[in-house]
Biopython code that builds the backbone (N, CA, C, O; Angstrom):
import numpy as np
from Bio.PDB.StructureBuilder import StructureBuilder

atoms = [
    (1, "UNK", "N", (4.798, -12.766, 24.938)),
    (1, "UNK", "CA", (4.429, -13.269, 23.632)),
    (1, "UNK", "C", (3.845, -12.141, 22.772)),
    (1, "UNK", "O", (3.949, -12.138, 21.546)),
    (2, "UNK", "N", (3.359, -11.391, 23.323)),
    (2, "UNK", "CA", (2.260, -10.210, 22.899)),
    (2, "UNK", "C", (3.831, -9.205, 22.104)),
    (2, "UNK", "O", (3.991, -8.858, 20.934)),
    (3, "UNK", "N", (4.430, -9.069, 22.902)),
    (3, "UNK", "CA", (5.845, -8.155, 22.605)),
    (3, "UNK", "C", (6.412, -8.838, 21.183)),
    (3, "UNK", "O", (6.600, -8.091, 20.223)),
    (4, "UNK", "N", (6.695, -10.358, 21.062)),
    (4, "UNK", "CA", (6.951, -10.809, 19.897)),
    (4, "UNK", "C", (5.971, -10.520, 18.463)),
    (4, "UNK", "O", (6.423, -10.188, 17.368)),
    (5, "UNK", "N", (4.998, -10.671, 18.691)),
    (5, "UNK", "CA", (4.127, -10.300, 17.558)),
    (5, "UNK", "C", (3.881, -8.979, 16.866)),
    (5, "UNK", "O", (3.389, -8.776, 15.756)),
    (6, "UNK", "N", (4.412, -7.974, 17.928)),
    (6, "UNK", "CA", (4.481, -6.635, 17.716)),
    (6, "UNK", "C", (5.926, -6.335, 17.056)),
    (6, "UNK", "O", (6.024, -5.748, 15.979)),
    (7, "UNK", "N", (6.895, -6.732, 17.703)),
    (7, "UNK", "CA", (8.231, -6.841, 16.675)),
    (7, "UNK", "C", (8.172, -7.460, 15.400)),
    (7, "UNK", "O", (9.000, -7.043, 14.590)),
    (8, "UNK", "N", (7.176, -8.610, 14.909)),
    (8, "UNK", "CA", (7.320, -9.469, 14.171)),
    (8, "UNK", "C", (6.344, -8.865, 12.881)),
    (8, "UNK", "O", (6.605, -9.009, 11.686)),
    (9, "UNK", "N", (5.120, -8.132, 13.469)),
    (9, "UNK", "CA", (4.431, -6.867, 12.544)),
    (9, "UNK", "C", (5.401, -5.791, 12.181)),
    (9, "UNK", "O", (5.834, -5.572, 11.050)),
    (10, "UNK", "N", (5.674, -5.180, 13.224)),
    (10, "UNK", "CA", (7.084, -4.229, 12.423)),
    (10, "UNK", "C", (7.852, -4.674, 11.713)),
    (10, "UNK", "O", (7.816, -4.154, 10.598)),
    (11, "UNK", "N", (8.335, -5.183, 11.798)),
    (11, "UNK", "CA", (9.186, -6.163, 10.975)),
    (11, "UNK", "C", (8.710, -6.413, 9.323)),
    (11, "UNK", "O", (9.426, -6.145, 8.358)),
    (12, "UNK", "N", (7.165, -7.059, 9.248)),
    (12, "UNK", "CA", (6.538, -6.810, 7.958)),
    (12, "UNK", "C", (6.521, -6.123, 7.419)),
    (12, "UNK", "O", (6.826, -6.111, 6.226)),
    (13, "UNK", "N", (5.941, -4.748, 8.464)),
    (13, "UNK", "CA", (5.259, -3.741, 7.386)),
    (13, "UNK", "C", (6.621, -2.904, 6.928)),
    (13, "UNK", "O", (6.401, -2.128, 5.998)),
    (14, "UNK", "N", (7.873, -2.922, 7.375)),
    (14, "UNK", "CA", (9.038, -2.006, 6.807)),
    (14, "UNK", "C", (9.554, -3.125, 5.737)),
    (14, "UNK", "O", (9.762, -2.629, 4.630)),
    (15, "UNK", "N", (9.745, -4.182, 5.804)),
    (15, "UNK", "CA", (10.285, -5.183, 4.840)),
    (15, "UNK", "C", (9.114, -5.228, 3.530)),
    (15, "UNK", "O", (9.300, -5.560, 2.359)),
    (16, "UNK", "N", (8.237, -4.905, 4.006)),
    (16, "UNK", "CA", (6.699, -4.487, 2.957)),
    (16, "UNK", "C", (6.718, -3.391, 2.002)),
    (16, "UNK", "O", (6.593, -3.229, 0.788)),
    (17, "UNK", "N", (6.936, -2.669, 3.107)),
    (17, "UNK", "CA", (7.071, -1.053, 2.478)),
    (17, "UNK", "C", (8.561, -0.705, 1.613)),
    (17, "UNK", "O", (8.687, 0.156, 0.742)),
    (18, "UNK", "N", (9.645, -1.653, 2.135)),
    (18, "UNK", "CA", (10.976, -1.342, 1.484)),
    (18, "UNK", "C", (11.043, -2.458, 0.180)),
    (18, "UNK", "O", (11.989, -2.424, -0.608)),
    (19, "UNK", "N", (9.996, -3.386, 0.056)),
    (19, "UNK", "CA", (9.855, -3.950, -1.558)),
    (19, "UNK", "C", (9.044, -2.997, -2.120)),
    (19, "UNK", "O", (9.436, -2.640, -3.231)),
    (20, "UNK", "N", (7.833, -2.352, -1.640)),
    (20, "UNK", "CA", (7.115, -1.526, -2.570)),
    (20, "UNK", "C", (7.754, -0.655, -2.881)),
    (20, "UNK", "O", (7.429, -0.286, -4.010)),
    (21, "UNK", "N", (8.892, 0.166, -2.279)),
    (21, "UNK", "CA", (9.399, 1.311, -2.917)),
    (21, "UNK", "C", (10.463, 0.358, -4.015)),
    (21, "UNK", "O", (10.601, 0.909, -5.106)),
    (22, "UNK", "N", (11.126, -0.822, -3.878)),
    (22, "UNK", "CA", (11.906, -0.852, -4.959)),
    (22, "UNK", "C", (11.307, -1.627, -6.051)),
    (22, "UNK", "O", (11.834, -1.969, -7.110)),
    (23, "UNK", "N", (10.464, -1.784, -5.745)),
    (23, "UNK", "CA", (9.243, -1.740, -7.073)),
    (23, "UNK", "C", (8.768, -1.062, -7.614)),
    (23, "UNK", "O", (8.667, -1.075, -8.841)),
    (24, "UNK", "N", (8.281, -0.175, -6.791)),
    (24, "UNK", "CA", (7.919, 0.988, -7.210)),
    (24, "UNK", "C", (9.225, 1.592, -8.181)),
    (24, "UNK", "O", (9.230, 1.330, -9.384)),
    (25, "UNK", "N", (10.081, 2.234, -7.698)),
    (25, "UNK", "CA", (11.312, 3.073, -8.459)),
    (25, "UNK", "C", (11.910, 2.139, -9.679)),
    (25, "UNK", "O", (12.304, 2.692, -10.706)),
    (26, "UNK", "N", (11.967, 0.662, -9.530)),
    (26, "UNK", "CA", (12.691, 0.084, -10.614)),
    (26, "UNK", "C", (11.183, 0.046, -11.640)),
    (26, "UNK", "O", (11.482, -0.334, -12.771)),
    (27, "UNK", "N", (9.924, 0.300, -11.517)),
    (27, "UNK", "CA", (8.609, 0.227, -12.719)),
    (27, "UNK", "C", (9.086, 0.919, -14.266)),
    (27, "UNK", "O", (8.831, 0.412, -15.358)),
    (28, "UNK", "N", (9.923, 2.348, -14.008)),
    (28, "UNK", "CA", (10.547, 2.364, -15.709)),
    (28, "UNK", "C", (11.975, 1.835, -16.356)),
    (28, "UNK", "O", (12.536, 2.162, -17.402)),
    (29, "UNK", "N", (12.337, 0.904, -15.339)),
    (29, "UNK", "CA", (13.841, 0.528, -15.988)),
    (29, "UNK", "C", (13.762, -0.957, -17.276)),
    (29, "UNK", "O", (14.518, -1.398, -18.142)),
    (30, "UNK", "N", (12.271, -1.335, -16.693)),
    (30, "UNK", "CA", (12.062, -2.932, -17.609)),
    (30, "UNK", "C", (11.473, -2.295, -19.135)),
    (30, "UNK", "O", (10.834, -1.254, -19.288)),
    (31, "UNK", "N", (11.824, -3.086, -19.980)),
    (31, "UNK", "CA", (11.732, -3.148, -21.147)),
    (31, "UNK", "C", (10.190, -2.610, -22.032)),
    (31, "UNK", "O", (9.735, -3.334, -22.917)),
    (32, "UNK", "N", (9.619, -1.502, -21.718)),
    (32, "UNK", "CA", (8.066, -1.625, -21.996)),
    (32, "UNK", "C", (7.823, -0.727, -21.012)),
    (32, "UNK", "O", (6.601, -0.658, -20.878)),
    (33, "UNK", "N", (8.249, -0.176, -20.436)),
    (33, "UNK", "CA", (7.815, 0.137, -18.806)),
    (33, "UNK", "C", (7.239, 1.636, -19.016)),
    (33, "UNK", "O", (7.369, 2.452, -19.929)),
    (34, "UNK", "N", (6.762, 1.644, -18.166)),
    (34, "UNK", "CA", (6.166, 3.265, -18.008)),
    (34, "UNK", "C", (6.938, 4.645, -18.005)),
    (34, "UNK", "O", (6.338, 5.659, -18.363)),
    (35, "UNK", "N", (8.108, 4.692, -17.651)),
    (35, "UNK", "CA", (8.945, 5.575, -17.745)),
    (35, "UNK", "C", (10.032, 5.341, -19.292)),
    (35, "UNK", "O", (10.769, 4.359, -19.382)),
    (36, "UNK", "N", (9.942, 6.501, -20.492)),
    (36, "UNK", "CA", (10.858, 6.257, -21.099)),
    (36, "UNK", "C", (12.056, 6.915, -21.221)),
    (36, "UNK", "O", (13.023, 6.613, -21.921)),
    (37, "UNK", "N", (11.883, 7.954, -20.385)),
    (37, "UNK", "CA", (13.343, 9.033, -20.116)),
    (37, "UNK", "C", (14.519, 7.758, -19.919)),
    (37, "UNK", "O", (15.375, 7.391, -20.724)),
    (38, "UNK", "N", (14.173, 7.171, -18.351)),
    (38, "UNK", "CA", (15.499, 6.074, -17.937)),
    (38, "UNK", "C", (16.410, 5.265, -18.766)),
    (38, "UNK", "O", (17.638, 5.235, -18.686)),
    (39, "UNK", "N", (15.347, 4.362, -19.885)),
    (39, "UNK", "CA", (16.292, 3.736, -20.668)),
    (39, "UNK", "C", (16.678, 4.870, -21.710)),
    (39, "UNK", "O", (17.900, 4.791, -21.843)),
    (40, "UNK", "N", (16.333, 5.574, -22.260)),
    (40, "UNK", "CA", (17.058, 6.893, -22.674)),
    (40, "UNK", "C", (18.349, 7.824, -22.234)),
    (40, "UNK", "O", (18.922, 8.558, -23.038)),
    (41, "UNK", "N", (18.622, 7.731, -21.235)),
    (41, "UNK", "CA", (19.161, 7.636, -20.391)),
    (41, "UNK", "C", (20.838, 6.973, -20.227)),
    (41, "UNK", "O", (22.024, 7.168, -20.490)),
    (42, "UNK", "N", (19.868, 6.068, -19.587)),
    (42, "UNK", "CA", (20.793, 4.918, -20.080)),
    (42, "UNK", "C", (21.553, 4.562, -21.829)),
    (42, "UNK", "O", (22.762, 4.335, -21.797)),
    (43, "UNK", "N", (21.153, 4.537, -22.659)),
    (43, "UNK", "CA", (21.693, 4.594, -23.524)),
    (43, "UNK", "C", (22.837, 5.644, -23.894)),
    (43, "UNK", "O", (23.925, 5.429, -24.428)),
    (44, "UNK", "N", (22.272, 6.846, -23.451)),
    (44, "UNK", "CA", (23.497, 7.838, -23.948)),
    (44, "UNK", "C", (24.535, 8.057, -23.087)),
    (44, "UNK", "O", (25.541, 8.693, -23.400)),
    (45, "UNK", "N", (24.226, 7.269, -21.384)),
    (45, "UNK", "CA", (25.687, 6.870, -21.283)),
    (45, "UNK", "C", (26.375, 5.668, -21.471)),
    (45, "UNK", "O", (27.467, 5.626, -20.903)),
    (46, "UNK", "N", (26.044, 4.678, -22.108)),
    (46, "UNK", "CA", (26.806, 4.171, -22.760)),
    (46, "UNK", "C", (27.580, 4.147, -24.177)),
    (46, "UNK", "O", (28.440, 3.366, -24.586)),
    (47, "UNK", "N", (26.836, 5.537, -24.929)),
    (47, "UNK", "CA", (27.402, 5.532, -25.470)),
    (47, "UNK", "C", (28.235, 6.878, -25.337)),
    (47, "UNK", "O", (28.784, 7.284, -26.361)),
    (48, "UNK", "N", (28.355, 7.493, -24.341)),
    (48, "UNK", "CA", (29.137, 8.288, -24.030)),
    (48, "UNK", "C", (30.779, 7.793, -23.035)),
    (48, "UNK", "O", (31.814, 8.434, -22.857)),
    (49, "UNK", "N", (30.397, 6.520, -22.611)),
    (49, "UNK", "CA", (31.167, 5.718, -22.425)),
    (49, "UNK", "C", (31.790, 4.844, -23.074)),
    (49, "UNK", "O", (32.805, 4.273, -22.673)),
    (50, "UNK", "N", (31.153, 4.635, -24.295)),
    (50, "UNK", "CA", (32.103, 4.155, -25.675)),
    (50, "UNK", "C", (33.122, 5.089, -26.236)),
    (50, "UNK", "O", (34.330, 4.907, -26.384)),
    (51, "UNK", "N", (32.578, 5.855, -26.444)),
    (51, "UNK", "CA", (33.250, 6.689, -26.975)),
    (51, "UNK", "C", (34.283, 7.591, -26.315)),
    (51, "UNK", "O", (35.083, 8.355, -26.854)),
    (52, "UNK", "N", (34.033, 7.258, -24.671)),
    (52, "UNK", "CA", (35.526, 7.796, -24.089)),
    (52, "UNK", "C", (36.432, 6.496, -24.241)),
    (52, "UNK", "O", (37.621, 6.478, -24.558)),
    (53, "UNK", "N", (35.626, 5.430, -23.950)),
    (53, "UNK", "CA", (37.049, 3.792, -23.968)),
    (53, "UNK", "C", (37.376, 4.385, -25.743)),
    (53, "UNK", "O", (38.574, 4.594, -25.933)),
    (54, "UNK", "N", (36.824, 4.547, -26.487)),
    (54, "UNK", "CA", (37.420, 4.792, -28.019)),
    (54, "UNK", "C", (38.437, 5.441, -27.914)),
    (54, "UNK", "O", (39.461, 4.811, -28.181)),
    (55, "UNK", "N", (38.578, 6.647, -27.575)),
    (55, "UNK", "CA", (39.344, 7.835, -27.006)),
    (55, "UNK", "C", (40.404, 7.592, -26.600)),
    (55, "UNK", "O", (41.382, 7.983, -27.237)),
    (56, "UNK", "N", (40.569, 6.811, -25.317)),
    (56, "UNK", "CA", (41.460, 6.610, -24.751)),
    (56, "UNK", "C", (42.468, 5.076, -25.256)),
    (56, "UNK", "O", (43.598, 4.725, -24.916)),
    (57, "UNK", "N", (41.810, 4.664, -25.861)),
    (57, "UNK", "CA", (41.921, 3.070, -26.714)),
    (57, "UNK", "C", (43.414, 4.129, -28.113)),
    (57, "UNK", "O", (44.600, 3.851, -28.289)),
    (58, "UNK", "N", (42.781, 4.964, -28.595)),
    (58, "UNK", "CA", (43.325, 5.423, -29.257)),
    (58, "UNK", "C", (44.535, 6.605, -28.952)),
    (58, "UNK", "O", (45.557, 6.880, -29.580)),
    (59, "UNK", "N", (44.021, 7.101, -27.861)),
    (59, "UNK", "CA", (45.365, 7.787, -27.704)),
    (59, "UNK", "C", (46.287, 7.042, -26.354)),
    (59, "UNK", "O", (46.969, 7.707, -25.575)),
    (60, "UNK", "N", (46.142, 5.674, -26.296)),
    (60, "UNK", "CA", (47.342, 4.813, -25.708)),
    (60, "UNK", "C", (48.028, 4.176, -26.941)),
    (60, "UNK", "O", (49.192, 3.781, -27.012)),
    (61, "UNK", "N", (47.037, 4.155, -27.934)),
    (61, "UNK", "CA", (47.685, 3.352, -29.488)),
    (61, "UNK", "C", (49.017, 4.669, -29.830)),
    (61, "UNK", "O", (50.229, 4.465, -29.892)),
    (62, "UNK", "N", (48.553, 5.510, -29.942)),
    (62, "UNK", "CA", (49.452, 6.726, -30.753)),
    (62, "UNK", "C", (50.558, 6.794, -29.298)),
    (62, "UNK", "O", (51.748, 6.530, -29.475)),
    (63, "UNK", "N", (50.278, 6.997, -28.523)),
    (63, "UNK", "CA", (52.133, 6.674, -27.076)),
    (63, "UNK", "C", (52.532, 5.820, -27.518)),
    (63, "UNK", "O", (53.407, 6.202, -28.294)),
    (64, "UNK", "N", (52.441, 4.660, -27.534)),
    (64, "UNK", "CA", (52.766, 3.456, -27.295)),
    (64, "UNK", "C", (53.537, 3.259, -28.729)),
    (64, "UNK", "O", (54.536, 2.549, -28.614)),
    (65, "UNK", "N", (53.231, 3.838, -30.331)),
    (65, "UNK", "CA", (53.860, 4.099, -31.502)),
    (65, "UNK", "C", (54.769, 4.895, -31.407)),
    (65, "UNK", "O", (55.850, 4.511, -31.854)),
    (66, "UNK", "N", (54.706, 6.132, -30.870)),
    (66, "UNK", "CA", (55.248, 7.237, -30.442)),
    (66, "UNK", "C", (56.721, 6.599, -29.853)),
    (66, "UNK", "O", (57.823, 7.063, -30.147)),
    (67, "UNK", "N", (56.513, 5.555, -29.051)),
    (67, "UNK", "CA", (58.006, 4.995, -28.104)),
    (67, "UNK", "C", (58.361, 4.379, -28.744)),
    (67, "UNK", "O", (59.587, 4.285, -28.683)),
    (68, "UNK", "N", (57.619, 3.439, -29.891)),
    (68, "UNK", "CA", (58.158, 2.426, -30.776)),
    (68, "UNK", "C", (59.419, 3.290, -31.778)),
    (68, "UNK", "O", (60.508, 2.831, -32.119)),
    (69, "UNK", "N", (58.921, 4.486, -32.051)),
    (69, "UNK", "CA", (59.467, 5.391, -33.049)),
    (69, "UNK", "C", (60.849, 5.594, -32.793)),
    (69, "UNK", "O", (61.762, 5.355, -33.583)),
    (70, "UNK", "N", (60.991, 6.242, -31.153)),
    (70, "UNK", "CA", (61.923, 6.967, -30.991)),
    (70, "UNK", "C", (62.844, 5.972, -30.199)),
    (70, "UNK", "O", (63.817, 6.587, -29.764)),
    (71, "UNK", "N", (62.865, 4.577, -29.849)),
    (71, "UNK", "CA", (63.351, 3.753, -29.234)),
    (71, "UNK", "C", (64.249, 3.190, -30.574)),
    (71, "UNK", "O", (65.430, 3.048, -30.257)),
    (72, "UNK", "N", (64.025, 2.909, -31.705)),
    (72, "UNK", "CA", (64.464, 2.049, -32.776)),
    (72, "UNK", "C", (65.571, 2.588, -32.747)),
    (72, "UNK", "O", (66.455, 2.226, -33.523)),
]
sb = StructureBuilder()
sb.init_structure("model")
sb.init_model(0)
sb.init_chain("A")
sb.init_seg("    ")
for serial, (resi, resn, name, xyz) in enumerate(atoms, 1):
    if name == "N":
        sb.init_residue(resn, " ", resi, " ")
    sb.init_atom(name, np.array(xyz, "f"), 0.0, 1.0, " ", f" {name:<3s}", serial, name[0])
structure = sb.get_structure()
């Protein structure tokens, strides 16, 4: 029985310790949060990811005219 309670403490303190770290690390991703680099961050790749879907949005438009052209 003694053996169960000792597995069952280990067991806590890593399931303990592995919420405090992702608490810990996610503290600047919320809205207000202590870290403002992350959502900074975050923003400029999305909009660095807009602007490649733009990119590529546009140069499948110009092929795709391109075949219309030379098919007629």
């Amino acid at each position: 029985m003694g053996t169960v309670w000792v597995v069952l403490g280990m067991f806590v303190v890593v399931a303990g310790s592995a919420f405090g770290v992702v608490v810990w690390r996610g503290r600047g991703t919320r809205v207000g949060g202590v870290g403002g680099e992350e959502p900074v961050a975050g923003r400029a790749a999305r909009v660095r990811q807009q602007r490649y879907e733009a990119e590529r949005h546009g140069d499948q438009g110009d092929t795709w005219q391109r075949g219309r052209e030379s098919g007629g």
